[in-house]
C-alpha positions, 0 to 999 in steps of 0.5 A: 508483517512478522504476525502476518508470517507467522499466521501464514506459516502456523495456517498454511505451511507457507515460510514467508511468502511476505517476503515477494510482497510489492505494492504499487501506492500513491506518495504525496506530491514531492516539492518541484512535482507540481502537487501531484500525487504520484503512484510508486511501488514500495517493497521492504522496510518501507512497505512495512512502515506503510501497512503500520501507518494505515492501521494507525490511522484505522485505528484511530479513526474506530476509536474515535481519535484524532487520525491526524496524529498517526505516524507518516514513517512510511512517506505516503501520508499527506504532511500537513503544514501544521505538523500533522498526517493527513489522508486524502482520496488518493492515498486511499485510492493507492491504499485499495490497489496496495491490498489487491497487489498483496492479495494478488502476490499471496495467492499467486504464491500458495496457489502457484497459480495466474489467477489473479485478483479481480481488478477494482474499477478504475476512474478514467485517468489523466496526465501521470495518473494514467501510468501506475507501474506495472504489477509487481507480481509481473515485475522481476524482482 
């Protein structure tokens, strides 16, 4: 995230607005949770870990590598048995509601401003994924 904060500032006068950055993502299911993937919101260190594992995986996918050897430092990317990460449809349904939670975050901060993001259609949910967290930019933080 540091390219990212040196674009914002070099471009848009703003000193670090990463650093309000939350994001509300899909993790992989967690022995004793049933095999269902959670939604969580990460911030920090580990959401910098997250932005790194899926440019890893993109990158890997453009140039025709295997996506399975990219790293899960991040937690969210589904741990095969082989050893490998793997992506699911989840993860990429997590992936799109962490990038509309950043863009949301960013333009709420150089703008000063409610105006948010438009929302992505939603699937109808059941059970624990019908109750994601709360944004995080309504969250305290």
């Amino acid at each position: 995230m540091e390219r990212t904060r040196q674009r914002f500032g070099q471009h848009l006068g703003v000193s670090d607005v990463t650093g309000q950055w939350r994001a509300r993502v899909r993790a992989q299911p967690e022995p004793g949770r049933g095999g269902r993937w959670l939604w969580t919101t990460i911030e920090a260190q580990r959401l910098d870990n997250y932005l790194r594992d899926a440019k890893a995986v993109r990158n890997r996918l453009a140039h025709g590598d295997d996506p399975q050897t990219a790293p899960n430092d991040s937690g969210t990317l589904y741990d095969r048995k082989d050893g490998k990460a793997s992506i699911t449809l989840m993860w990429v349904e997590g992936f799109v509601q962490a990038v509309q939670d950043l863009a949301t975050i960013t333009a709420l901060e150089l703008t000063g401003e409610t105006t948010l993001i438009p929302d992505w259609p939603v699937p109808p949910r059941t059970e624990v994924s019908a109750n994601p967290p709360a944004p995080p930019w309504a969250a305290t933080p």
